[in-house]
BALOZA-829705 format. One line per 4 residues: for each residue x, y, z of C-alpha. Coordinates in steps of 0.1 Angstrom, whole numbers. Example, Ala and Ser with C-alpha at 12.3 -4.5 7.8 and 13.67 -1.06 7.14 Angstrom:
// BALOZA-829705
123/-45/78  137/-11/71;
// end
This chain:
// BALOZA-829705
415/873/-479  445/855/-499  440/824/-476  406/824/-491;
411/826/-519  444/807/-523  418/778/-511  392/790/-537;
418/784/-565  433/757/-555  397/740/-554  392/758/-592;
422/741/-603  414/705/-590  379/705/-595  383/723/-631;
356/702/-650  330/710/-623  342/750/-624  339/749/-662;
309/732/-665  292/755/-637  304/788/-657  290/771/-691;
255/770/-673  256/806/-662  263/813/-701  237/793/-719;
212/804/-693  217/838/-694  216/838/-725  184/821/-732;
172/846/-707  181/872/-733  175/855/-766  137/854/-747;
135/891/-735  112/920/-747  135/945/-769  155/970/-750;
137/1004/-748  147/1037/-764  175/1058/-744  153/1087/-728;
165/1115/-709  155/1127/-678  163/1147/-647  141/1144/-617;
139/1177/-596  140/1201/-621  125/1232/-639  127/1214/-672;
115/1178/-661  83/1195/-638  73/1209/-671  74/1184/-695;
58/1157/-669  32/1186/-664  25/1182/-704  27/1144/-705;
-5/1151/-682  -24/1177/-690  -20/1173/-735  -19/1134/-736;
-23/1141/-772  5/1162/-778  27/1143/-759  28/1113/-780;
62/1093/-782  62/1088/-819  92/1100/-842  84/1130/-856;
103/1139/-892  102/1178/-904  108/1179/-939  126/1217/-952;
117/1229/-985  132/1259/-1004  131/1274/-1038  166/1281/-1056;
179/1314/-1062  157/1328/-1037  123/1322/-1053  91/1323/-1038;
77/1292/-1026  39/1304/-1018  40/1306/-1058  17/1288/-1076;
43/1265/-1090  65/1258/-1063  30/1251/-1037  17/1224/-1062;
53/1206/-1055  50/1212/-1018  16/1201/-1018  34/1165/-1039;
55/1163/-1010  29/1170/-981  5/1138/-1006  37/1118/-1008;
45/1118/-970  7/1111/-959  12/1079/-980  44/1067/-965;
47/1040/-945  45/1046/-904  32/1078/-905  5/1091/-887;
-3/1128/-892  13/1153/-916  6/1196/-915  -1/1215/-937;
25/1239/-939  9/1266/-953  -22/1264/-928  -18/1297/-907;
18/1305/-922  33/1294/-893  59/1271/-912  66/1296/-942;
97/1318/-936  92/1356/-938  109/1361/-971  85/1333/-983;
120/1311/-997  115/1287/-972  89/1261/-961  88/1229/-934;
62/1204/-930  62/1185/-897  55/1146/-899  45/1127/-870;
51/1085/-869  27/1057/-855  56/1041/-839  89/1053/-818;
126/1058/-835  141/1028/-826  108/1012/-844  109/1034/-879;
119/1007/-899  138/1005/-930  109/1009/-952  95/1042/-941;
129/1052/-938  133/1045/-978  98/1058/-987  115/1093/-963;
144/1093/-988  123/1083/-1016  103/1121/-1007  132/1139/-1007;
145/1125/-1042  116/1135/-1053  115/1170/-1042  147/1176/-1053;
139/1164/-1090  111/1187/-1091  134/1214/-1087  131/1222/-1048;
161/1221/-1024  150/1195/-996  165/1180/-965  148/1166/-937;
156/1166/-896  138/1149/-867  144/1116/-851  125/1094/-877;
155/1107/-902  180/1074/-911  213/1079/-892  241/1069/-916;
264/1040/-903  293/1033/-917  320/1014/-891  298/1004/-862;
300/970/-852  339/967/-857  350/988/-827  355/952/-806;
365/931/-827  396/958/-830  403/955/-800  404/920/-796;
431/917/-823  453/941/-806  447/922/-775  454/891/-791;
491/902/-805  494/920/-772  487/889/-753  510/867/-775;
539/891/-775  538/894/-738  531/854/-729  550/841/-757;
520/815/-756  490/813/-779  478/790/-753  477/812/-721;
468/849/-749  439/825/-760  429/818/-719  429/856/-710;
407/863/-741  381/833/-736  378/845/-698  376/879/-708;
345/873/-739  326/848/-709  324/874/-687  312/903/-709;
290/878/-728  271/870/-691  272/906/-683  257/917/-716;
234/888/-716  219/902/-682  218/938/-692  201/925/-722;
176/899/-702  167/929/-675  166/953/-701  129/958/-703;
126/955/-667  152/980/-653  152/1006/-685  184/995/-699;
189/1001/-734  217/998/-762  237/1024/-753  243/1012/-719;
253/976/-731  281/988/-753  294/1008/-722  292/978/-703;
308/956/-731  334/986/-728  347/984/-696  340/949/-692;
360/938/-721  387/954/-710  389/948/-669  382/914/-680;
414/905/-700  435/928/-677  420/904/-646  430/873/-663;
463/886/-677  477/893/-640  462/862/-623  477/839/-655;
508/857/-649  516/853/-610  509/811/-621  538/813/-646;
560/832/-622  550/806/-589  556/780/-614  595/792/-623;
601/794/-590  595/756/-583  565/755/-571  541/723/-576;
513/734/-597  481/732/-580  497/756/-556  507/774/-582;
474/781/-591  460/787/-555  490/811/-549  486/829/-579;
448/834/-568  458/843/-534  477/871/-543  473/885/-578;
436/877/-572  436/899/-541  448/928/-562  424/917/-587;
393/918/-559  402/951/-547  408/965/-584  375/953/-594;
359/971/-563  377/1002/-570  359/1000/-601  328/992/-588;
326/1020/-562  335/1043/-592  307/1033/-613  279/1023/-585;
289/1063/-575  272/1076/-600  243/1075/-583  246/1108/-564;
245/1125/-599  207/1119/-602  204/1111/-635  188/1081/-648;
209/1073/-676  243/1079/-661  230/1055/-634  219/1029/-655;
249/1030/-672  272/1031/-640  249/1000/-624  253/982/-658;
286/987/-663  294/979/-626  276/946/-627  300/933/-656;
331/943/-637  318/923/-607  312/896/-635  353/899/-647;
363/893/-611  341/864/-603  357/849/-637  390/854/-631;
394/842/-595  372/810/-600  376/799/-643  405/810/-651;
423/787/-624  399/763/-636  417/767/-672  449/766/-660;
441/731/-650  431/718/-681  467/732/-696  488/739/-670;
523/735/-691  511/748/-722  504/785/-707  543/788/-706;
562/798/-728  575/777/-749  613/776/-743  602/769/-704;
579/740/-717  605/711/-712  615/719/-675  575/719/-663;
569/683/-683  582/660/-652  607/642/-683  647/640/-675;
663/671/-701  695/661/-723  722/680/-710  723/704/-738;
690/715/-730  698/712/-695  728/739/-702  701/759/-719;
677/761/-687  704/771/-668  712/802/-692  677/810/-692;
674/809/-656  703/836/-651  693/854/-678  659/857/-659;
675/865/-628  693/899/-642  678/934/-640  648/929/-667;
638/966/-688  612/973/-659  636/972/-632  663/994/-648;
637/1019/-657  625/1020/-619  663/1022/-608  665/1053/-638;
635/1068/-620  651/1058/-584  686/1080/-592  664/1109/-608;
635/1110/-592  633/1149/-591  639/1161/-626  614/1129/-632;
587/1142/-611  591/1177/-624  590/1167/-661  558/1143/-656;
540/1168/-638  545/1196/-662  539/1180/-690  508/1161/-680;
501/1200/-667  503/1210/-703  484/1188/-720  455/1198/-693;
457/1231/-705  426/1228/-731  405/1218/-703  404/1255/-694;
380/1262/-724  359/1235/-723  326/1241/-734  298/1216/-724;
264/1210/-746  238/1184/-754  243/1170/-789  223/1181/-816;
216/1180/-854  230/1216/-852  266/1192/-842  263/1171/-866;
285/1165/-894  279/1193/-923  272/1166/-951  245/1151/-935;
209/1160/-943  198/1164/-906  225/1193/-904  215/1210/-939;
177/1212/-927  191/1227/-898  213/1252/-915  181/1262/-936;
161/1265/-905  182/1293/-892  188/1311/-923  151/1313/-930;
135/1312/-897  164/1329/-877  192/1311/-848  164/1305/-824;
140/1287/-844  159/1254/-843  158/1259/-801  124/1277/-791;
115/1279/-755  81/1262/-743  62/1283/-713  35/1264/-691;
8/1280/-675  -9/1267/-651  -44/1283/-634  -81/1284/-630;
-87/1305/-661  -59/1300/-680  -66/1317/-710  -65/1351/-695;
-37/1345/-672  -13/1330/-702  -23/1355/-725  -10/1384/-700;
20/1362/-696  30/1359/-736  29/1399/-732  51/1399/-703;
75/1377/-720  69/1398/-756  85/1426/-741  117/1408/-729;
150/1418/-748  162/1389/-769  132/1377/-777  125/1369/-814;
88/1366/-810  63/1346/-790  34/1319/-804  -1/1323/-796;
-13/1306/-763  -28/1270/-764  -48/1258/-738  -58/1224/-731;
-90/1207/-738  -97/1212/-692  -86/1246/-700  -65/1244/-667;
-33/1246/-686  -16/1264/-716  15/1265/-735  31/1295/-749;
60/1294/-772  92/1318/-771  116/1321/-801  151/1335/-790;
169/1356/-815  202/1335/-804  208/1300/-812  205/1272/-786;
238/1268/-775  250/1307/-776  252/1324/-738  222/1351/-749;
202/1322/-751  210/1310/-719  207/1346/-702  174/1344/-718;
163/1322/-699  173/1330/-667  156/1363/-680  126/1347/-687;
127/1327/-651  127/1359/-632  99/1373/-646  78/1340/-640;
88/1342/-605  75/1380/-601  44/1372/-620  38/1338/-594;
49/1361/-564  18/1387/-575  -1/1356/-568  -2/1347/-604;
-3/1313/-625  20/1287/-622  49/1288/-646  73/1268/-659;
98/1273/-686  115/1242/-704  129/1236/-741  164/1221/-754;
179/1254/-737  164/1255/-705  170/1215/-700  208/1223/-706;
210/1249/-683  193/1228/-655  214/1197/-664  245/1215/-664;
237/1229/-628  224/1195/-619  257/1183/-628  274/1211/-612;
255/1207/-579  263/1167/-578  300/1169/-588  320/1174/-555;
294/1152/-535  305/1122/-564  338/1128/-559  334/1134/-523;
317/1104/-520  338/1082/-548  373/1092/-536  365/1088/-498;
353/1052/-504  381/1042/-524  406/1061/-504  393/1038/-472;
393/1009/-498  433/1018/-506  443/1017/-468  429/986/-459;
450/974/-493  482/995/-486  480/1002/-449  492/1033/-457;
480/1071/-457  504/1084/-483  497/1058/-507  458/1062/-512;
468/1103/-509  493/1097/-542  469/1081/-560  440/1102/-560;
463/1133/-566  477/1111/-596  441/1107/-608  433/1143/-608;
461/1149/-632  454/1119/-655  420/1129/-662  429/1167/-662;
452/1156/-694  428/1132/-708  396/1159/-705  425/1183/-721;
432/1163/-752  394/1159/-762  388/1192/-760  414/1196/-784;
401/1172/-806  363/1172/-802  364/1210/-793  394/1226/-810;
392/1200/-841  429/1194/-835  437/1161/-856  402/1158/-861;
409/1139/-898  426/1115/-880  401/1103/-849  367/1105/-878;
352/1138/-860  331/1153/-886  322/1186/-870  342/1199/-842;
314/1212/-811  311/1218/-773  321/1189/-751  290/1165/-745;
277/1177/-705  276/1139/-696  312/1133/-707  332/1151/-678;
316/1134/-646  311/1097/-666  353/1098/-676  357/1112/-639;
342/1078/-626  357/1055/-646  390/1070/-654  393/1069/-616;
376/1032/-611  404/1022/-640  433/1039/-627  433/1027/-592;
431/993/-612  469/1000/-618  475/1013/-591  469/983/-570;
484/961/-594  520/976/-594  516/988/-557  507/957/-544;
542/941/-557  558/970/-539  543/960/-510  546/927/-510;
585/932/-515  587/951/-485  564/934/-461  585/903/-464;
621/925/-457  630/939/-488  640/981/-483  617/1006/-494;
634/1015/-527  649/981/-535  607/972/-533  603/998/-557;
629/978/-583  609/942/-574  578/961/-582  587/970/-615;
607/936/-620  576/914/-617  551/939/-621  564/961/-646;
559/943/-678  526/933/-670  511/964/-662  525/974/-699;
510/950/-712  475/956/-696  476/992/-700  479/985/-742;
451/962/-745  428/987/-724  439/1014/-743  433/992/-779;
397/984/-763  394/1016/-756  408/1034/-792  382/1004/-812;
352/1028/-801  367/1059/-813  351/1042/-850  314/1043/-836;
291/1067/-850  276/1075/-815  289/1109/-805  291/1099/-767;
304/1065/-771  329/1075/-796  343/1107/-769  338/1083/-744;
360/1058/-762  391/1085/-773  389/1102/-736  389/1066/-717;
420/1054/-738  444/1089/-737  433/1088/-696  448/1051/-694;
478/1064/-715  486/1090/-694  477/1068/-663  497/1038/-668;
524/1047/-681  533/1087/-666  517/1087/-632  519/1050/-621;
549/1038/-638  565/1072/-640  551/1099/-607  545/1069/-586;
582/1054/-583  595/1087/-585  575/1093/-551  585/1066/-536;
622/1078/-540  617/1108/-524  597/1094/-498  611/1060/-487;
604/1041/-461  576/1070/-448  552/1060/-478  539/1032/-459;
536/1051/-431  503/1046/-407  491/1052/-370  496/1027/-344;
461/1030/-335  446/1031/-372  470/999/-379  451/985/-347;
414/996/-358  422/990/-394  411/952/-404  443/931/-421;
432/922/-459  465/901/-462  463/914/-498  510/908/-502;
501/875/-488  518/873/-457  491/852/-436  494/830/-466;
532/824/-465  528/818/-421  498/795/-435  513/775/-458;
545/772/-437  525/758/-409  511/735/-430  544/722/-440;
556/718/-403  520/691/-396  532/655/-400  514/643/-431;
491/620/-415  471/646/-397  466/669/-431  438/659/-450;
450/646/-482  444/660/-516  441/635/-546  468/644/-568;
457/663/-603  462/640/-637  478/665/-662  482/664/-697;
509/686/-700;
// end
């Protein structure tokens, strides 16, 4: 593969106004593609195969009606001081708000809240009326939203306490949109720093923004098509943003480091491809196979998100081995450092700056901070290991406790009004009214058969109380409600319903109705087991791939081992620390979490896939040095110092502009993409820089020259990827030996310096 693509970036280099212009096409036309495309649709929720889905798709079909996709606001009502609100007084102002809402924009239907007393608490302080919109959430525009507020200022004048829950409710933002642009500044100053070249910093970020922009172009363009909606393209702009300057940084560095060591530049370039942008390949795939993985889960949005965020890495690899030697071409002196500009410029030097390359050339050539930190690690490698694992070990502790749960408006932040109506809704109505329990029935005569159901389930301990029955217009199917005495996320709740589930089964085994229970309970209990049930066949089926993917990289059996054990332990740590924060409200001022609550259930197996995708990234990089050091002589522990010598620095650097991509979407006010963003960036701290630049050499110490060990016969059945470059060196030495008549000749490159 490095012959390959040695030749692919050689080709990139010469040919760089043809490369360019090909990946400026790709841009513009992706991007009219999604200038042009319908809007993306609203994230929905689903999981195929279970209790909770079979019912609601049972509903969708049998009350078309009441299964309508519109927003739906529920406006809470109460009289101070504990006044009655079925007063004369206080219904006349209900009755302004019930006239006031009917006349808002967007809305379709409003109750009547005191129609059958349903919505009037028992103590008569408390009253809701339900609002249903013409239009979806994501389409409740700004005026409707007003005219909502505009309702509840109103109400409150008048003297009531109001505050209003329900999807059609404005969501405050106040930092979205900034969470990128943070983290390219960070990666800028990073990039500077580390290059000492605003030239080549500027390259890795270009490359980087081309990528992501055709990635989210094409998430954007095949949104309507394939499901995808917003949340999935700021996952993808996520990752992407981030593999994407990492790819560029390590193939823009191996062309500075071919160049100071004399060679031309064109094969420079194609050297710098050939191996850097082997690591970079198999990085990206680890990645991939990560992301593409979470497909076994079998739910559609972690899918979509996976596939999305997949098809963007695959974007940053394509970049980085094909434009960005392209770029070098245009400036191939100007992406070094400055001080090393003069000896790459083909002009005679004076001879004091003559005496001055020569200092900086032994300079260069003595231990850098990355090598004497590997030879620290290489004299101490126990007492290393030992502290690395502990501590990582103790940060993991938290993870213990973590409790999982869907978000809510009962999570919300106190101050908003979505959590206030809540909080009212369970003082007046009791825990369970804010997470009621929906029964189907299913039968010939429905009415009969539900009705002796809703007694059956009357009877059950922990049961608040239980609605009427409501059949459909077919009569074929009805729907009984069930109001715990327990709130949604408390474990009564949930033995409720297990409760409740194995009384429908003895009523179905007496040849009884069909029934199915569902609700916000019941569809966490099923999605937690379907999590649970999908968990060790994604990391089964993750690892195993990636673990083949390692040993065709490494040839080694040890190596791939290390690294997955040194995965389990960074994202042990990293699920650790946000249950400290998100859970345990542990410096919860300081990352903007307004309420501390139960760890999202689609945070643990999304961070296990990515975390995992992102750490092998590293992984590869660093390794791959190692190895390349020893295939070509060096001794197993003296590869470990050339590793961190070359590699070292980089792999620094890399690690702090993820992490600042990363730590930018702590600041959005999406619950899951804000944990996501915290849990992604503490995993790549703990990753980078204590297992792979810490564990790792301190393994290698201790196990020398039997970490690359393999099988004769799996060496022999084992393809060779080349990936340290040694068919390229026997290549390219051949080539050297042909008289130059019969190579083909290559028009020499016009530079500008």
């Amino acid at each position: 593969m490095a012959t390959v693509l040695y030749k692919l970036g050689r080709f990139a280099f010469r040919r760089r106004g043809l490369m360019a212009l090909l990946w400026v096409l790709i841009f513009g036309g992706v991007g009219y593609a999604a200038s042009s495309a319908p809007t993306p649709p609203v994230d929905t929720f689903s999981m195929p195969g279970t209790e909770s889905q079979k019912a609601y798709d049972l509903l969708e079909d049998k009350f078309p009606d009441a299964s309508a996709d519109g927003a739906t606001a529920r406006v809470v009502l109460r009289v101070p001081g504990g006044g009655d609100i079925t007063a004369a007084g206080p219904k006349a102002k209900v009755g302004e708000v019930v006239a006031e809402l009917r006349k808002a924009p967007q809305v379709a239907t409003v109750g009547d809240p005191y129609a059958g007393g349903a919505a009037v608490s028992k103590d008569k302080s408390t009253v809701y009326v339900s609002a249903t919109y013409k239009v979806v959430q994501t389409k409740v525009n700004d005026k409707a939203h007003d005219a909502l507020d505009k309702v509840l200022e109103n109400a409150r004048k008048s003297g009531l306490k109001a505050e209003a829950g329900g999807d059609a409710v404005k969501i405050e933002q106040t930092m979205g949109g900034s969470s990128e642009a943070i983290g390219i500044a960070v990666s800028a100053v990073v990039l500077v720093l580390t290059f000492g070249s605003m030239m080549a910093a500027g390259m890795s970020l270009l490359t980087a923004l081309v990528g992501v922009g055709v990635g989210i172009s094409g998430i954007t363009a095949l949104g309507s098509t394939v499901g995808l909606s917003s949340t999935t393209t700021t996952l993808a702009m996520m990752i992407g943003l981030a593999v994407g300057i990492d790819y560029a940084l390590f193939i823009v560095s191996r062309y500075r480091s071919e160049i100071a060591e004399g060679r031309e530049r064109q094969d420079a370039a194609g050297r710098a491809v050939g191996t850097a942008g082997t690591a970079v390949v198999f990085a990206g795939l680890t990645v991939i196979i990560a992301l593409v993985g979470l497909v076994v889960v079998n739910i559609p949005m972690l899918t979509k998100m996976g596939m999305a965020a997949a098809g963007t890495v695959a974007i940053a690899v394509f970049v980085a081995v094909t434009l960005v030697p392209a770029l070098l071409g245009f400036a191939p002196v100007k992406v070094l450092a400055r001080k090393d500009r003069a000896l790459h410029q083909g002009k005679p030097l004076s001879e004091k700056k003559q005496r001055k390359a020569e200092e900086r050339a032994r300079k260069q050539q003595q231990p850098n901070l990355g090598a004497r930190w590997a030879r620290f690690i290489l004299r101490n490698p126990v007492a290393v290991l030992l502290l690395a694992v502990v501590g990582l070990g103790a940060v993991a502790v938290p993870a213990a406790s973590m409790k999982l749960g869907l978000p809510s408006e009962g999570t919300m932040a106190p101050d908003t009004t979505q959590r206030k109506a809540y909080d009212m809704m369970s003082d007046s109505f009791g825990k369970g009214f804010n997470g009621p329990l929906m029964v189907t029935i299913e039968a010939q005569n429905v009415k009969a058969e539900a009705e002796s159901v809703r007694k059956r389930m009357e009877k059950q301990p922990g049961v608040e109380s239980v609605g009427p029955v409501s059949p459909n217009k077919a009569n074929d199917t009805a729907i009984v409600n069930v109001v715990p005495k327990t709130g949604p996320a408390e474990d009564e709740t949930k033995d409720l319903v297990k409760s409740l589930r194995g009384v429908a089964k003895d009523i179905e085994a007496d040849k009884g109705p069909e029934i199915l229970l569902t609700g916000q309970t019941a569809m966490f209990i099923d999605f937690s087991k379907t999590l649970d049930d999908a968990l060790l066949p994604y990391l089964g089926t993750v690892v195993g791939l990636a673990f083949l993917l390692l040993m065709l990289v490494f040839r080694s059996i040890l190596v791939p081992l290390k690294a997955a054990l040194g995965f389990l332990l960074s994202v042990a740590a990293a699920l650790g620390a946000v249950v400290a924060v998100f859970q345990w409200g542990w410096l919860a001022d300081v990352f903007g979490v307004d309420q501390p609550s139960p760890i999202m259930s689609t945070m643990p197996v999304f961070m296990i896939g990515v975390v995992f995708g992102l750490a092998m990234d590293y992984e590869v990089f660093l390794v791959t040095r190692m190895r390349e050091a020893y295939v070509h002589g060096i001794e197993p522990r003296e590869s470990v110092v050339t590793g961190f010598r070359y590699g070292g620095r980089v792999v620094t650097a890399a690690a702090v502009i993820m992490i600042s991509v990363f730590s930018g979407f702590i600041m959005e006010e999406n619950d899951l993409i804000k944990m996501i963003g915290f849990g992604l960036a503490v995993a790549i701290l703990f990753d980078a820089f204590v297992v792979r630049m810490t564990i790792v050499p301190a393994l290698f110490a201790l196990l020398g020259k039997s970490a690359w060990w393999l099988p004769k016969w799996l060496d022999w059945l084992l393809p060779n990827m080349d990936v340290e470059g040694e068919k390229l060196s026997r290549h390219l030495a051949a080539q050297q030996q042909v008289p130059p008549r019969q190579r083909e000749p290559e028009p020499e490159p016009q530079y500008r310096g």
